[in-house]
N, C-alpha and C positions, 0 to 999 in steps of 0.2 A: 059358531063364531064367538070369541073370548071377548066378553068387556071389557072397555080403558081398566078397570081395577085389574083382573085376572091377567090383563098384558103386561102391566106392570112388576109382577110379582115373576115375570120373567127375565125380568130387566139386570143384567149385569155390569157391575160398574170396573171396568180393566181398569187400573191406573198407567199400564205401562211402561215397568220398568228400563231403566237407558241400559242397565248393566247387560241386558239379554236373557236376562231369566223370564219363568213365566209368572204372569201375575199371582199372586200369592190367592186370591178370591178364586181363580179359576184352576179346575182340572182339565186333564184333557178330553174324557169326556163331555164337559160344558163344553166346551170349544167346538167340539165337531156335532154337536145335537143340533138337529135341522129345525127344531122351532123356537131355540134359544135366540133373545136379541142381544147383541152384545152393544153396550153404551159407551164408544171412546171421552175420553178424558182431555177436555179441550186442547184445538189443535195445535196453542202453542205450549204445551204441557205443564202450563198451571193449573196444577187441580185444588189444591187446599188453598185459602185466604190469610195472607198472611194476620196471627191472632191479634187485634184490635189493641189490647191491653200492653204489650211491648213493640209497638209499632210507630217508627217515627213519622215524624209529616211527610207526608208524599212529594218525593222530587220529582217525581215524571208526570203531576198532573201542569195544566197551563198556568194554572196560578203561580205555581212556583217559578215558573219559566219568567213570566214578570218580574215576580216579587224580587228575583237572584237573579237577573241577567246576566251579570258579568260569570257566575259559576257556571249558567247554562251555556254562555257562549263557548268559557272553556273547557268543560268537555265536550263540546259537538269540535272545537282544535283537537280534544286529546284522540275521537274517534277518527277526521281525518290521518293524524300521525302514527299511531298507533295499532290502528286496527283497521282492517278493508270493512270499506261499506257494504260492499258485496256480502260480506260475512256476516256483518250486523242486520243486512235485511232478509240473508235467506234462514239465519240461525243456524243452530245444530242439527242437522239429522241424523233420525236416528238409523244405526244401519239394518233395522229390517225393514224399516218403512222404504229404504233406499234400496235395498232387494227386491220389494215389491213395485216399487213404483219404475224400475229398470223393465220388469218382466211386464209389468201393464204398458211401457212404452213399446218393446219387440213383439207383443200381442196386437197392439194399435198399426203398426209399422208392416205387421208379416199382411196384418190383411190392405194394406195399401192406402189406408186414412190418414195416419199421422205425417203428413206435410206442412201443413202451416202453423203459427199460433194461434191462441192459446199453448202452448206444450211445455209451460216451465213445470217445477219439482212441485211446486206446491199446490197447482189447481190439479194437477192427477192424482195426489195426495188426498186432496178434498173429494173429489171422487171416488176413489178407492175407500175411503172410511162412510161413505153414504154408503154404498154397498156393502159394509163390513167386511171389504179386501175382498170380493168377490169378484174374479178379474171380466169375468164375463159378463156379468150384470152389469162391474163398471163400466166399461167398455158401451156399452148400448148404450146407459146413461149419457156414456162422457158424448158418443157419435149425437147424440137424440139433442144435447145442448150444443153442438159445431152447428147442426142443422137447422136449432132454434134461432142461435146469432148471426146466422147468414138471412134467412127468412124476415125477423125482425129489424138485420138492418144494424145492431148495435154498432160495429165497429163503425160508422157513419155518426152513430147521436151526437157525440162529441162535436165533429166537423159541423157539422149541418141545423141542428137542433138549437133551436131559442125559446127557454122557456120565460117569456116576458112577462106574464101572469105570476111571477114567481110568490113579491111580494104580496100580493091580495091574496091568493091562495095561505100565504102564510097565517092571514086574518081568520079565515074559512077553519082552516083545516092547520092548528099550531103541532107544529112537530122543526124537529130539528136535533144537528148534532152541536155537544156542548162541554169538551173538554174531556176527560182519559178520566177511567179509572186507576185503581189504585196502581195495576199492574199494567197500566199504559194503554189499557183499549180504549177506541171510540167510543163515547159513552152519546145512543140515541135516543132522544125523550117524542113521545106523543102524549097530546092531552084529547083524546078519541073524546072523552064526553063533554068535548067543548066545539067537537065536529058541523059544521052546519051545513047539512049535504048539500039544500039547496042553493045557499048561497056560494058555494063550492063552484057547483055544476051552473053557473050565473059567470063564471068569471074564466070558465076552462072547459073541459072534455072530459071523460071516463080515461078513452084515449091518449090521449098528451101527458094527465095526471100518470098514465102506467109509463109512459114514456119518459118521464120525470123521474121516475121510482126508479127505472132501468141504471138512468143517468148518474141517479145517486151513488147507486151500487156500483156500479163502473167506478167513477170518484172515490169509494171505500180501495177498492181491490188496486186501483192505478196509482193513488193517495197519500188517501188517511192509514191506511194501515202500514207501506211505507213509512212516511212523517211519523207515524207512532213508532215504529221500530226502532228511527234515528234517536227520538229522545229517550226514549227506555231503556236501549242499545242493545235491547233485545227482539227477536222476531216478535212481532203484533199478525194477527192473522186472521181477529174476530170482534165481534161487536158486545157491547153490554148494551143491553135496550131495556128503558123504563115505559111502561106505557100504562098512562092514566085512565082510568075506566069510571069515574067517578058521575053520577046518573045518567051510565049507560042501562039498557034495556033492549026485552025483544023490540018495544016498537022503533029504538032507532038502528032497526036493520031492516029499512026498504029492499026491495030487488035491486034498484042501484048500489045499495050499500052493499048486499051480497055480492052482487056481481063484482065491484072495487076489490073486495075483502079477499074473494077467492082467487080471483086474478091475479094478486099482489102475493097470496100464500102459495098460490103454482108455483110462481115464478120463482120467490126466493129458496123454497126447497128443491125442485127440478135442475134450476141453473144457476143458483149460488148456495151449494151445500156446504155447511159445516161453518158457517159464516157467523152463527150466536153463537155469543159465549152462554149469557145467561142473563133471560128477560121475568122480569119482574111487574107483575101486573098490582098496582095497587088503586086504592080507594074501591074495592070489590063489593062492592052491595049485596044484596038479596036478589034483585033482577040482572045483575052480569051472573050471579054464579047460575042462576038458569038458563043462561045463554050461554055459559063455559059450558057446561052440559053436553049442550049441542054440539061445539063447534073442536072441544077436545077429540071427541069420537074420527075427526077428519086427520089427525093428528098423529106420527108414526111416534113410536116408543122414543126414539132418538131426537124428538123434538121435544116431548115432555118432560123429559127429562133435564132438561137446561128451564124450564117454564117454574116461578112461583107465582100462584095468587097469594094475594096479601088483605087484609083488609084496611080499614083508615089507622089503625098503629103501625106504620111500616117504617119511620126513620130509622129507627135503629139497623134493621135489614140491610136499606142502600146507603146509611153510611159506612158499616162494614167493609163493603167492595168502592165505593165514592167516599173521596175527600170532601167532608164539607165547602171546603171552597169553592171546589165545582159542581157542588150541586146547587140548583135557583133556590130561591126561599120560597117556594111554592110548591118545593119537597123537601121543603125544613133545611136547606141551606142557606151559606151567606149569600150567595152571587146573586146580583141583580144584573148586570151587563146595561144600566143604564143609558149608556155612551149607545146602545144597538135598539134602542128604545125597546129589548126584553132577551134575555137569555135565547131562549127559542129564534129569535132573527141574526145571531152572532155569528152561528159557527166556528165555534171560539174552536182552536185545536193544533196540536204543531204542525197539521197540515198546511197553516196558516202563516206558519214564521217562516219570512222572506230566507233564512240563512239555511234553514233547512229545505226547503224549496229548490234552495240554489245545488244544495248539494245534491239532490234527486233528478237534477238537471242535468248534472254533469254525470249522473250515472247513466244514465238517457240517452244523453250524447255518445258517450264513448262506447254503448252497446249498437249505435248507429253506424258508425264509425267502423266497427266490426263489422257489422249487418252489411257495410258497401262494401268494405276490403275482400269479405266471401263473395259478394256476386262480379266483384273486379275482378277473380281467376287465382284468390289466394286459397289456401288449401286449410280448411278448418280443421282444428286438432280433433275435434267432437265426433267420433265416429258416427254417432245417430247423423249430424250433420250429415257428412261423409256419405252414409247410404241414401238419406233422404236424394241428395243430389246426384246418387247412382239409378234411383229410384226413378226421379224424374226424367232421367236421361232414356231411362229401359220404356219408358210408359210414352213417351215421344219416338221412337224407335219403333216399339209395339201398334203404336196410332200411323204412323208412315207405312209402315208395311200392311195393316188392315186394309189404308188405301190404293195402295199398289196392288195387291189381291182383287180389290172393287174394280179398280181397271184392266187386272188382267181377264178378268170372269166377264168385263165388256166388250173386251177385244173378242174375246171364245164366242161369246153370241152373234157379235157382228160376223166374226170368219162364218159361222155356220149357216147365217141368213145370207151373207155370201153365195154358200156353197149348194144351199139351195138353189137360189138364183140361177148361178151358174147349172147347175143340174137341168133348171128349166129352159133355158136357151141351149144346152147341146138336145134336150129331145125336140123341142123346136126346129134346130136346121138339119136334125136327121126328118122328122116329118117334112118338110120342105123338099128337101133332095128324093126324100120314092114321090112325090106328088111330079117331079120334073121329066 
């Protein structure tokens, strides 16, 4: 078994050219080596930071959105007029990922699973690059998460789900999203070594807290990562996450902590792959890097890989990729969010602004709109559609005729219990007749 050091030293970084060439880092040998990991390049294909030193103020973080209303308002006019939303939210693809993710949907489709949603381009996209395009393994994955969200219940949290606890919990356990970095992602902060489990677990569940986690993430992918696209006006598709570790230690990892911790790390790599951009662990002491130790080991090459530890000098790091304005001052930036009585309770983010809201609505609606005109009897351009509802038609047909079989096979036993019968009443009134 190879150490985190030795796995690493496996690790290849694709950048993935749009032109179609192959990446310049790799041969093709490296490609098809069965123990090589290959490390995609974030899924909205920002890989390099743009350089700090010729870099003007950031338009797509929230502050600017305030500070310049009237310019934000009109280009979120000049994207209505000008450009489909549609476009702006699903971005560019590119066309091998769009050859692969065609052949991973007729893969899904031949064996008779692909019927419902989940099934847009980008959550089979996010599957396929867990699996490093491996359609098979994606495949199990992608069936192994339709089977988790049914069991779980997800599509329900929404409707159903009140997490009242919300604010106290906030007190317990401060974490929260708080405005975009530089290239417009969600930007998530935790301060873990201000955690206080038991006062946590005093005011909620282990239960409801993952339940809550589930919901969050749902709100990212239904969202904030929309809303981040609109202002960008580019695909948003992942998260930047800061997380505080500042006198953390082994002893605050109770078996309930453990238990939260792994729960929480199942879930977001099993059923939301490919979702960090790039989490930065700062204030790292002496007693978390013993505890990173530990817990890196559980950790696949393709997660590390997006992971820095830092120690207490880290501002310069996450102002690189954050605007100082949206970072709090309790990671060296300006923002206080006073008006929310602290950064962490705001959820400051364009997921926030009514206008773009509104527009994510109307894209909503009109795929609704769609969604009844197809099951009205109108004829979808979308051949996947198309077969799916040939699909359903054969597999109701196939269920009809199982049962007509099950009736005929009853009828066949009854005639023979029948014919028994009758067999035993004609030797009967022959016995009768020589008796007479």
């Amino acid at each position: 078994m190879n150490t985190p050091r030795e796995r690493s030293r496996e690790i290849i970084i694709s950048r993935g050219n749009r032109d179609g060439e192959e990446p310049s880092s790799l041969n093709k040998s490296q490609l098809t080596t069965g123990g090589t990991k290959t490390i995609h390049p974030p899924i909205e294909n920002h890989w390099h930071l743009p350089p700090q030193e010729n870099q003007k103020p950031s338009n797509s973080g929230f502050m600017s959105m305030i500070s310049k209303p009237l310019k934000f308002r009109g280009s979120l006019k000049k994207i209505r007029k000008t450009k489909s939303l549609q476009m702006v939210l699903e971005g560019v693809h590119d066309p091998k990922d769009e050859k692969l993710v065609e052949a991973f949907r007729k893969l899904l489709f031949v064996d008779g699973q692909f019927l419902e949603k989940p099934n847009d381009y980008h959550t089979l996209l996010r599957f396929l690059r867990m699996r490093d395009f491996d359609l098979s393994k994606a495949k199990d994955e992608f069936l192994n998460y339709l089977n988790w969200r049914e069991s779980f219940g997800v599509d329900k949290i929404s409707k159903e789900f009140k997490f009242e606890e919300y604010a106290k919990v906030k007190i317990h356990y401060p974490h929260g999203y708080h405005g975009v970095d530089r290239c417009g992602r969600p930007v998530y902060i935790e301060r873990i070594g201000m955690v206080n489990l038991n006062s946590l677990l005093q005011v909620t569940t282990i239960e409801r807290f993952i339940t809550y986690h589930v919901s969050e993430q749902e709100k990212s992918l239904n969202l904030r990562y929309p809303a981040c696209s609109i202002a960008a006006k580019s695909h948003i598709a992942s998260t930047t996450s800061i997380l505080d570790v500042n006198g953390v230690g082994m002893s605050n990892f109770s078996k309930p902590a453990r238990f939260l911790l792994t729960e929480i790390m199942k879930i977001d790599s099993n059923y939301y792959p490919e979702t960090l951009n790039k989490l930065f662990i700062i204030n790292a002491g002496s007693g978390f890097r013993m505890l990173w130790k530990v817990i890196k080991t559980f950790l696949e090459p393709r997660t590390m890989s997006k992971i820095q530890v830092l120690g207490y000098d880290y501002g310069s790091k996450l102002r690189e990729v954050i605007d100082p304005s949206t970072l709090p001052t309790f990671l060296g930036g300006n923002c206080t969010c006073s008006d929310y009585g602290g950064c962490l309770f705001s959820d400051k983010g364009p997921w926030n602004n009514p206008e773009i809201v509104e527009m994510l609505q109307s894209v909503s609606s009109a795929e609704d709109v769609s969604d009844i005109g197809e099951n009205g009897g109108e004829v979808s351009e979308d051949p996947f559609e198309q077969r799916r509802e040939e699909l359903k038609k054969i597999q109701a047909l196939e269920a009809a005729l199982g049962n007509a079989k099950t009736k005929i096979e009853e009828l066949e036993t009854a005639i023979e219990d029948t014919k028994m019968v009758l067999k035993g009443l004609s030797q009967l009134i022959e016995e009768l007749r020589l008796n007479l």
